[in-house]
N, C-alpha and C positions, 0 to 999 in steps of 0.2 A: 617149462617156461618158454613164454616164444617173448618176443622182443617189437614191439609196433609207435609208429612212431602219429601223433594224435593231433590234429591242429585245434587250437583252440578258442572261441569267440567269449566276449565279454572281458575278458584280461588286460588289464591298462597298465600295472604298474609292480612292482617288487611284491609289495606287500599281497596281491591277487596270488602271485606265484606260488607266494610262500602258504595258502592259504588251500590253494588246490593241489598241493606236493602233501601238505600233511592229512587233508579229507583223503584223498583216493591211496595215499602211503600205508593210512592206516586199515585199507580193507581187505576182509582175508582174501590171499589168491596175491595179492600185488607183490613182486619181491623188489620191483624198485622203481624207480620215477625220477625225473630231470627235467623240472620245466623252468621253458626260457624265455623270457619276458620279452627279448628282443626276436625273435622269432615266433612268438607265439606259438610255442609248437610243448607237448609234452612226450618224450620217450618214454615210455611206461613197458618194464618188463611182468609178466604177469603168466599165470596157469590158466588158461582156457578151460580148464574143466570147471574149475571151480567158480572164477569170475569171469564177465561179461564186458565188453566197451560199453553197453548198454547200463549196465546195472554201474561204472565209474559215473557214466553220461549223469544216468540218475541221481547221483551224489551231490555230482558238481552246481547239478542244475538249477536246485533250489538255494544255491548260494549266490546264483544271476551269471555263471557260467555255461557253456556249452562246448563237449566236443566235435566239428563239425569235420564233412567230410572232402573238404577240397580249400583251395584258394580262392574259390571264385565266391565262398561265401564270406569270404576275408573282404572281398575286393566290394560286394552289395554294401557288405556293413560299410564300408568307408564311402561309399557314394551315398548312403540316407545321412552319414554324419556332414559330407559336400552341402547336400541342399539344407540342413539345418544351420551351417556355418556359413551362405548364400544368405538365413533371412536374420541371422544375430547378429551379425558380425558388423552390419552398416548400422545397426541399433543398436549397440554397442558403446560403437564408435560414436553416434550422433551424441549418446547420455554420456560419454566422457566427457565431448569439447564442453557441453554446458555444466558437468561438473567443474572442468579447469578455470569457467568461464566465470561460475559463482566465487570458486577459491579467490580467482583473482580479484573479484568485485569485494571479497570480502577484505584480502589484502590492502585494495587501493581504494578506500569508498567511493564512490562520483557517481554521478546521476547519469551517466555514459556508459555507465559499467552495469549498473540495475539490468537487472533482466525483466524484459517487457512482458512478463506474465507472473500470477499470483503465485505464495508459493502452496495457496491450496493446487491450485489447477496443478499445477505440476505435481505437487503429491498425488494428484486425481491420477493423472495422464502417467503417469512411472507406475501406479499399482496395477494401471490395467499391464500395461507392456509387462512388469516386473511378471504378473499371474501366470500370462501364458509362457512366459523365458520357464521360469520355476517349471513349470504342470507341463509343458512341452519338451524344450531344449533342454530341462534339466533332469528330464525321468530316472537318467542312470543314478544322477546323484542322489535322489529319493528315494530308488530303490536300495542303495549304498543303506540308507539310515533306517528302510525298513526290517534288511537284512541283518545289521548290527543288534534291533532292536528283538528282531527271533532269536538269530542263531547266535547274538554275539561275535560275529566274525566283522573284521571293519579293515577297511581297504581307501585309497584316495579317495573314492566316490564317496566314503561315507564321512570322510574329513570336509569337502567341496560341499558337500548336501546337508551337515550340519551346522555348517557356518553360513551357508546363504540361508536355509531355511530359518535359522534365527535371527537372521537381518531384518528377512521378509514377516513374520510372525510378529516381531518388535515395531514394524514399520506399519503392518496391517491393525496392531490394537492401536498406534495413537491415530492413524487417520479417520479408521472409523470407530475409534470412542475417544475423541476428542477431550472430553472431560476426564479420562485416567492423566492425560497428556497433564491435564491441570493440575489434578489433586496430588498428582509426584511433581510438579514443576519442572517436567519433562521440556527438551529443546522442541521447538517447530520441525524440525528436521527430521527424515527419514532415510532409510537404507534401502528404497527402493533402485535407486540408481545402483546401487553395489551392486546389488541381489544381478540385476541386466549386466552389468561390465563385469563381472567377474565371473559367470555363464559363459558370456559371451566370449569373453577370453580364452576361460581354461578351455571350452570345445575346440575353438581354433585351434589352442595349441597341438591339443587331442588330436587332432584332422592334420596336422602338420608333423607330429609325432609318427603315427602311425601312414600316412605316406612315405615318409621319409626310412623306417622301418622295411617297409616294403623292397623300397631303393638296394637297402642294404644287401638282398637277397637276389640281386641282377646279377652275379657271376654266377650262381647254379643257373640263375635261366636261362642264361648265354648258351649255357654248355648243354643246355636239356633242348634250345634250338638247333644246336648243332647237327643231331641227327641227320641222317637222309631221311625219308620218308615211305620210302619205294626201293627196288632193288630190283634190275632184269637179269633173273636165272634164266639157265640153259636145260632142261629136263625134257628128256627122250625125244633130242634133237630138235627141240621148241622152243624160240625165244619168247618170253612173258614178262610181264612186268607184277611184280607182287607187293601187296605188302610189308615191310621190315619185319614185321611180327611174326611173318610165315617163312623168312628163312631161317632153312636148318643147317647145322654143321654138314657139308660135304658137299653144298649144292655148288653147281657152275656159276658164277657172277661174271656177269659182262660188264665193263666201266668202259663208258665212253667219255670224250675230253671236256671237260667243263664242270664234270659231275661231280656230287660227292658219292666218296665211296662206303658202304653202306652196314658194309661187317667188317669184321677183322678177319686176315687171310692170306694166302700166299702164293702167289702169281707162277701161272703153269704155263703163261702164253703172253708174249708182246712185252711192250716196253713203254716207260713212260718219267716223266716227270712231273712228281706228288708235292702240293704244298702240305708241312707237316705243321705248320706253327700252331696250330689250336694244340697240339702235345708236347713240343717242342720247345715252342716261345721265337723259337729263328727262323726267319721274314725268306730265306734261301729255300726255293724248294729242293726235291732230295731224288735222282735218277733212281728208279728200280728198274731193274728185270728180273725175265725168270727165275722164281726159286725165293725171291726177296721178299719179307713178310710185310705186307701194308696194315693202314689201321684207322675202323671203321670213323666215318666224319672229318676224315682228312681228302682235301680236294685236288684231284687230275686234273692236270693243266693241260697235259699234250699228250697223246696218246692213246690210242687201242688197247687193252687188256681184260686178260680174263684172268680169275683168280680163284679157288678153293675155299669156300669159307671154312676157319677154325674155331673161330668163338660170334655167340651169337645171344644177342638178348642182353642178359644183367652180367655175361662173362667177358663181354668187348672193352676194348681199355678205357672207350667212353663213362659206357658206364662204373665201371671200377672208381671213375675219376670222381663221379658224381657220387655216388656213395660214400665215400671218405672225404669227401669235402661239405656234405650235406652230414655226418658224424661228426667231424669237427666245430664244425658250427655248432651245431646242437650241444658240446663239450662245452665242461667249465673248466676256466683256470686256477688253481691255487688263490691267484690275487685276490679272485671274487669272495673267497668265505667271510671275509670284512665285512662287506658291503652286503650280504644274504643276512649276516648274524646282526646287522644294524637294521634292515628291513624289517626282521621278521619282527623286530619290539616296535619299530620305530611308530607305527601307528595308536598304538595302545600309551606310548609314552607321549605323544602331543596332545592327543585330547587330556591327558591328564595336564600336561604342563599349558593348557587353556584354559581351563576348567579352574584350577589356581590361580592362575591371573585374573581372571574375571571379580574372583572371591578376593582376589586382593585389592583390585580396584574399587569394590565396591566396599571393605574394610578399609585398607589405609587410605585409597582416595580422599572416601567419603568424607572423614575426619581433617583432612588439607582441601578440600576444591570443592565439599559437598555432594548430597547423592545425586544431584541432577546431571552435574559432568561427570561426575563418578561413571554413573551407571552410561553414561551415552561412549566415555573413553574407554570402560570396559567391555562395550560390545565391539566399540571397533577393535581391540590387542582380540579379543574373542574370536571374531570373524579373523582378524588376521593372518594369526598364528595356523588357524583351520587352515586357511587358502595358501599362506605363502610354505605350507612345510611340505614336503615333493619328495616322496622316496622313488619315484616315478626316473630321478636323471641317480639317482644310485644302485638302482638296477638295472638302468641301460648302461651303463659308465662300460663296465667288461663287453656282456655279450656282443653288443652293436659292432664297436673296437672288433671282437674274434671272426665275426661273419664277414667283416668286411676285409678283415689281413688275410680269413682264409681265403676267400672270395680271390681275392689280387694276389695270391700266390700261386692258384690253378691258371692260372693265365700265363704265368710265367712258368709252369709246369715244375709246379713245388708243391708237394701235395702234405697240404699237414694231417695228421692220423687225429690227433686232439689236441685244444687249447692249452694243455699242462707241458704236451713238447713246446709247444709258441713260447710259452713263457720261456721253461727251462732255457731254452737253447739261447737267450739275452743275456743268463747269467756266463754260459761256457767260457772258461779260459784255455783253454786246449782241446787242439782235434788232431785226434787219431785216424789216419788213413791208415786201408790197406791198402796194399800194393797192386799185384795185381787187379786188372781191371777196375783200379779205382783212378791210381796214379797214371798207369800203363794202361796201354787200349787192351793188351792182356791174349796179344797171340806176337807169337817172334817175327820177327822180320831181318832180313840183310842188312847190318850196320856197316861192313867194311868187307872188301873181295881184296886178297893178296898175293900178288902175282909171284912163283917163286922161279917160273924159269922164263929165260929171256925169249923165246920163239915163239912165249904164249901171250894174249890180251888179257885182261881182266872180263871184258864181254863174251870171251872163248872158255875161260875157267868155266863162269854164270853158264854159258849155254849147255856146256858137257854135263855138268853137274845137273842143271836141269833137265836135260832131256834124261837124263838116268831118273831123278826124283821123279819126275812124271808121273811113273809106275807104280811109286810107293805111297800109301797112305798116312805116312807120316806128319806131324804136326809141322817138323822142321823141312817137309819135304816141298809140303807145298808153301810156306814162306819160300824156298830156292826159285821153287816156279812161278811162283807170282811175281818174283821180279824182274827174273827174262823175261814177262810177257810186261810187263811193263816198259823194259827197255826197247819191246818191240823186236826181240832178237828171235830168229828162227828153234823149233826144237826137232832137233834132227832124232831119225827115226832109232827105235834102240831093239837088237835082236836078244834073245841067252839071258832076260832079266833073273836078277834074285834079291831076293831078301837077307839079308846075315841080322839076323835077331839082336840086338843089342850089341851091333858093330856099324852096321851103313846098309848100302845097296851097292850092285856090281850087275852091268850090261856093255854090250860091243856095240859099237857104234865102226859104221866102215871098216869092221874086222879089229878093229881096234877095242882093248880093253878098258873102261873107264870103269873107277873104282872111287867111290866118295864115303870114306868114314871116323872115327873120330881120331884123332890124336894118339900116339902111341900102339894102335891096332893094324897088323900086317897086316894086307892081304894071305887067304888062305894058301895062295900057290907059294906063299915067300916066308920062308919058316922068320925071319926079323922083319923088324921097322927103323930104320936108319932115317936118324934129323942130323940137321948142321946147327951153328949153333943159331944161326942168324935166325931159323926156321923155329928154332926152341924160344927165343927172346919173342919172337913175336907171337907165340902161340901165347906165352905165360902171359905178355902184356898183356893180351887183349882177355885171358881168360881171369886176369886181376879185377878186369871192369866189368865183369859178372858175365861176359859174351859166352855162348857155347861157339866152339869152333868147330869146322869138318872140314878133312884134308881132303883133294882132288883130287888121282892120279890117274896116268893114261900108260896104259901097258908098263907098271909099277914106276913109274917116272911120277914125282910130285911136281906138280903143275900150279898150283896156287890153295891158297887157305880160303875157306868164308867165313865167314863171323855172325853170327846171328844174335839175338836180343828181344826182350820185349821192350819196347822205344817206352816215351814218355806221351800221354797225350800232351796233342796242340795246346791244351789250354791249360795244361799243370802248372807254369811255372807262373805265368800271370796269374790263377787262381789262388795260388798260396801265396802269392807275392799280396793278394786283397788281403787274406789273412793276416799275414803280418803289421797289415798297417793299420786292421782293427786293434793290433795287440795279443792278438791270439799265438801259442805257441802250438806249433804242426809239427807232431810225430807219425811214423812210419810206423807200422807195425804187421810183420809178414813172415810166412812161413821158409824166405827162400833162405838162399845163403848168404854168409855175411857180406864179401865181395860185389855180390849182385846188387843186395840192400843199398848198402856204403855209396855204392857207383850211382845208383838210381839217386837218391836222396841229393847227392852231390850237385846234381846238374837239378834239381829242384829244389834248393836251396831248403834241405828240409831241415830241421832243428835237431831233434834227434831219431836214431832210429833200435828199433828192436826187433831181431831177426830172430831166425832160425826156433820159431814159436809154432808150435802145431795148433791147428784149430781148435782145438779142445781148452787149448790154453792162453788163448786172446782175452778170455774173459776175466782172468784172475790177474793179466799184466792190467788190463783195465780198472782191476780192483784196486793193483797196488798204486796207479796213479789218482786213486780217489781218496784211498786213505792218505796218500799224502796232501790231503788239501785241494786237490785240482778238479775243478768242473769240467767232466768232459765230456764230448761229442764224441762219437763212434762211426766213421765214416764205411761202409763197406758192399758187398753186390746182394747181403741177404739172404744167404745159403749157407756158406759154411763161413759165413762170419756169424750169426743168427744170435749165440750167446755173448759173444763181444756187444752187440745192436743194442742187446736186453738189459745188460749189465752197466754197461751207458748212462750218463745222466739222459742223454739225448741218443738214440738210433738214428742213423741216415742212412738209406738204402739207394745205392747209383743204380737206378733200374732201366730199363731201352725202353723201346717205345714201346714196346708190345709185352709188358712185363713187370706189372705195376703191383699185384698185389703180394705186398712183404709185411708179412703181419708181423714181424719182428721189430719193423723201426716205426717211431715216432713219425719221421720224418721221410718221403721219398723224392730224389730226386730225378726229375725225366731225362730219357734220352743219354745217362751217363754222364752228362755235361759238370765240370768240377765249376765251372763259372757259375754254375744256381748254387755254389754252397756259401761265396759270400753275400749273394740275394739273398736267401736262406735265413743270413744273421742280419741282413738291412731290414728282412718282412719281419724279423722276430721282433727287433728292436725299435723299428717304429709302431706296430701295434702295443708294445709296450709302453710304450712313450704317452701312446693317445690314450692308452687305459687310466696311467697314472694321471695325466691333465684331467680328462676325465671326473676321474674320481676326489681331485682336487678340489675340483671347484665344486662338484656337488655336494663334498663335503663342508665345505666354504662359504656353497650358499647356504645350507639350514645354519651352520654356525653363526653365522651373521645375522642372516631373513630373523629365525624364530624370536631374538629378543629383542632386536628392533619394534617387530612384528607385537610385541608385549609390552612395550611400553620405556623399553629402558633406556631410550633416548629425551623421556616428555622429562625429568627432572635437570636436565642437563639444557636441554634447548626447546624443550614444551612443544616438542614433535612425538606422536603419533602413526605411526601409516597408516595409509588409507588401503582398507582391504583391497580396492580398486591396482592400486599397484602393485599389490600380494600375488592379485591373479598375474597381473602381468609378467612378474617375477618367476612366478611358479612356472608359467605354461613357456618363458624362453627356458628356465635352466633345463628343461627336457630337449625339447628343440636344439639349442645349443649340445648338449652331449652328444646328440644321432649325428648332428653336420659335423662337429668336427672329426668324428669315426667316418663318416665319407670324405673327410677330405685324405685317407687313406688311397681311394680309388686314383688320386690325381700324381699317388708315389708313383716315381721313377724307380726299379730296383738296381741296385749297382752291383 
């Protein structure tokens, strides 16, 4: 089975969807299909041996769809629908004012009000325009009613196409057989004006739907501009300029200042300052040098450099980005099966609930008002019902809403995996971090240096100890050095180094013995280790607060303590401080010790915490907080948090720039940043929000529109609608749905 993703032309509205998911679902070789109304696009998994895009193509085709092979044939179709909505849309518009124009002449009678022409000629002058609106502008709907009429399949076009075409049909026997008009005592009046403003409308709206459509899919195309285009490698001492497509892993890239840089890769030469925000979201560029991994589409400001390509083509974190945000989109949410399981009848059930109204009008009518208004009130609730019923804004209601929250989450470098996490993660009432490297940056650093004899500095302790660490490859060694070089303090040169294996390190400095190891461990020349107590209180303190410590000494003299830790990041304690004020409860959950946990949690104000948990078993503390009722999030790096992520209502993976693909979580968040994770619950819960409005009102409008549209207002106030404002009706509730899903684009996230 391979997996291909299929764009597709003629598809207007739910009902299309549902129409070409179960033709091509049902042929052998297909194992699965997801088409999306708001994208137009269908995912179809499928066996190449056995079936063809070809032989699907064929399917579709005679149902007045096609699968086509680009955007650009997306983009033709909506430029011939342009110029047909250039020549309706002012003819339209002209046959409405003189519709309002009679309404009110008939409301107010006055001889001011008469319209200066017969109402043959105008019956004349509407069939001609109504022919070519119909035969022209209205092909798709025709073809709708001839397709219904083969294959049985019926879609909006064939609801739009059977109600104008019976307007049109009714309006063409009284004008040219005048005498049937007589022998039923038929009105003077015709529905050739409907037939033109209700064309004329719904295309509009069609042309304003599928624009706006388009719109919604501008953050993949941001990101597919992003690219560089070019790239100058360095090969057998050549400088060149190449195609992006022709570099490979290992080539020399030379970035010069202004450029963007073009793969992803790791800098063997120079130095610079990188805007990262297209991965990032933050506007601060970011200092690299040597050694420090870049990443392709992000922009040099200042600087000379060369760099190593790593990842190249569909492996760059670009593309990674685009891929899972172009998946998401294409995903459906939960919410949607409402709205799918009311499309797929909804068409077969209005033409029936027209079809009875009609029969009713011209039964119980007849018998109160006569067959003349009978039959003239029953063709408009006829026509109406056709025109104003729209499953068109209950199938955009979701998708539109998820293209556009995914769309505006990549920008903020929140990358959703599918719309079922979108959702999920709006319900969460708790999130589980892990510690390191989620809470913590997740390498130790120097919390506190303590000096224990009076002839020594605290800047003397740091430096002895560092220039000894220097030499050692140790985790805790180089947090020592890093911070003398930080304080800018000199590392004096060190003779005699060694290693003591799970004790310290030991080298002479100006003859001098320095000796840095853990607590309670002699040196080897000193059969004991003697503390005072002062030395002992402080050692315990700080090892209460999760610190490792390592004692100093200088020719078996102790000289001061250091204290080391994995810190909190910058933005832990403001980030769950967001949480909190969503109402969310924030647990800890971490392999370390209790002390360290307790310490950590304390100073990030964490709710509760659960330690001393081996990786294997994050996933069943996970469980147990689900069986007790709690929706939860799972926050962690994606590695050997992986079953904790899965087990999750919700996964979130804190991933760095260069390290995006975590097929474990739902949800990934860039750059490590804890501040995208109450963004995170603001993009879940306003695309939520807009699905729900959404789905509201299109629920709301047929609820309303269809018996209006039938007549169930004429007993009560001897109103009618006029299919004229059915269309109108119809073609905003779609309109309406896709804007307010773009007014997602305008969120702020917090």
């Amino acid at each position: 089975m391979i997996k291909q993703t299929l764009k597709i032309k003629g598809m207007h509205c739910a009902s299309c969807a549902t129409i070409i998911s179960k033709k091509v679902g049902a042929l052998a070789g297909v194992g699965n299909i997801n088409v999306n109304v708001a994208t137009e696009n269908a995912n179809v998994e499928f066996d190449p041996q056995i079936i063809s895009v070809k032989k699907m193509n064929d399917e579709v085709l005679k149902l007045g769809y096609s699968f086509i092979d680009s955007k650009d044939e997306k983009l033709k179709e909506l430029l011939v629908m342009k110029h047909k909505v250039r020549f309706v849309l002012p003819l339209a518009i002209l046959v409405f004012l003189f519709m309002m124009w009679n309404i009110l002449a008939e409301a107010f009678p006055s001889s001011i009000l008469r319209l200066p022409i017969s109402m043959d000629l105008f019956n004349t002058v509407s069939m001609i325009l109504a022919t070519v609106v119909i035969f022209w502008i209205g092909q798709p709907f025709l073809k709708g009613v001839l397709r219904f009429i083969k294959y049985r399949v019926a879609n909006m076009d064939t609801l739009i196409g059977i109600g104008t075409l019976t307007a049109y049909i009714y309006s063409l026997v009284v004008t040219l057989f005048p005498q049937v008009r007589v022998l039923l005592n038929l009105p003077e009046y015709t529905y050739f004006d409907v037939t033109i403003v209700v064309i004329g409308f719904v295309i509009f709206g069609k042309y304003l739907e599928s624009r706006s459509k388009l719109q919604t899919g501008e953050a993949i195309e941001k990101l597919l501009g992003l690219q560089a285009k070019t790239a100058i490698v360095f090969r057998d001492g050549i400088e060149s300029e190449i195609s992006i497509s022709d570099v490979v892993v290992g080539d020399i890239i030379i970035v010069k200042p202004g450029t963007k840089i073009p793969v992803d890769g790791k800098i063997i030469e120079g130095q610079s300052s990188i805007d990262e925000s297209m991965i990032t979201g933050e506007p601060v560029p970011v200092d690299k040098k040597m050694g420090d991994l870049v990443v392709g589409a992000t922009i040099n400001k200042q600087g000379n450099f060369r760099f190593t390509a790593t990842k190249v083509g569909s492996e760059t974190v670009l593309s990674q980005i685009i891929k899972m945000a172009e998946e998401a989109q294409g995903s459906k949410a939960p919410i949607q099966a409402l709205a799918d399981k009311v499309s797929s009848i909804f068409v077969p059930v209005v033409l029936i609930i027209s079809i009875l109204t009609l029969i009713l009008w011209l039964t119980v009518g007849t018998a109160f008002l006569g067959f003349s208004s009978a039959l003239s009130f029953g063709i408009l609730s006829f026509v109406g019902i056709l025109v104003i019923a729209c499953p068109c804004a209950l199938g955009l209601a979701t998708p539109t809403a998820i293209i556009v929250g995914v769309g505006k989450g990549a920008e903020y470098g929140i990358l959703v995996k599918n719309a079922e996490s979108l959702e999920k993660l709006s319900k969460v009432d708790t999130v589980v971090l892990d510690k390191t490297g989620t809470i913590t940056k997740g390498k130790p650093e120097v919390t506190d240096v303590v000096v224990l004899h009076k002839d020594f500095t605290d800047q003397q302790v740091l430096q002895f100890a560092g220039s000894v660490e220097k030499l050692s490859e140790h985790p805790l060694a180089e947090a020592v050095v890093k911070k003398v070089q930080e304080n800018n303090t000199e590392l004096l040169k060190v003779e005699n180094f060694s290693a003591l294996e799970g004790v310290g390190v030991r080298g002479e400095i100006d003859g001098r013995t320095i000796y840095v190891h853990k607590p309670g461990v002699a040196d080897t020349d000193v059969s004991v280790s003697t503390s005072n107590a002062e030395e002992s209180e402080k050692i315990k303190e700080l090892q209460e607060q999760g610190k490792t410590v390592v004692v100093v000494e200088i020719n078996s003299k102790k000289i001061g303590l250091i204290a080391l830790s994995d810190t909190l990041k910058e933005e832990a304690i403001g980030a769950i401080a967001k949480l909190h004020k969503r109402g969310i409860k924030v647990v800890m959950l971490t392999g370390d010790n209790h002390l360290a946990a307790e310490y950590i949690a304390k100073q990030a104000n964490i709710d509760d915490v659960i330690s001393e948990v081996m990786p294997a078993h994050k996933a069943l503390k996970i469980k147990e907080l689900q069986l007790a009722g709690r929706k939860v999030a799972m926050v962690g790096d994606g590695i050997n948090d992986a079953p904790a992520l899965v087990q999750a209502d919700v996964g979130i993976a804190m991933a760095t720039g260069t390290d995006i693909a975590i097929e474990s979580a739902g949800i990934t968040l860039l750059h490590g940043d804890l501040n995208k994770l109450s963004q995170a619950f603001n993009l879940s819960q306003s695309t939520m929000r807009t699905i729900k409005q959404n789905l509201f009102w299109a629920f709301i409008y047929n609820v309303i529109g269809i018996p209006i549209a039938a007549g169930l207002l004429y007993p009560i106030w001897g109103i009618v609608l006029n299919p004229v404002f059915a269309g109108i009706a119809m073609a905003g509730s779609s309109v309406s749905v896709v804007t307010n899903s773009l007014r997602l684009k305008t969120k702020k996230l917090k």
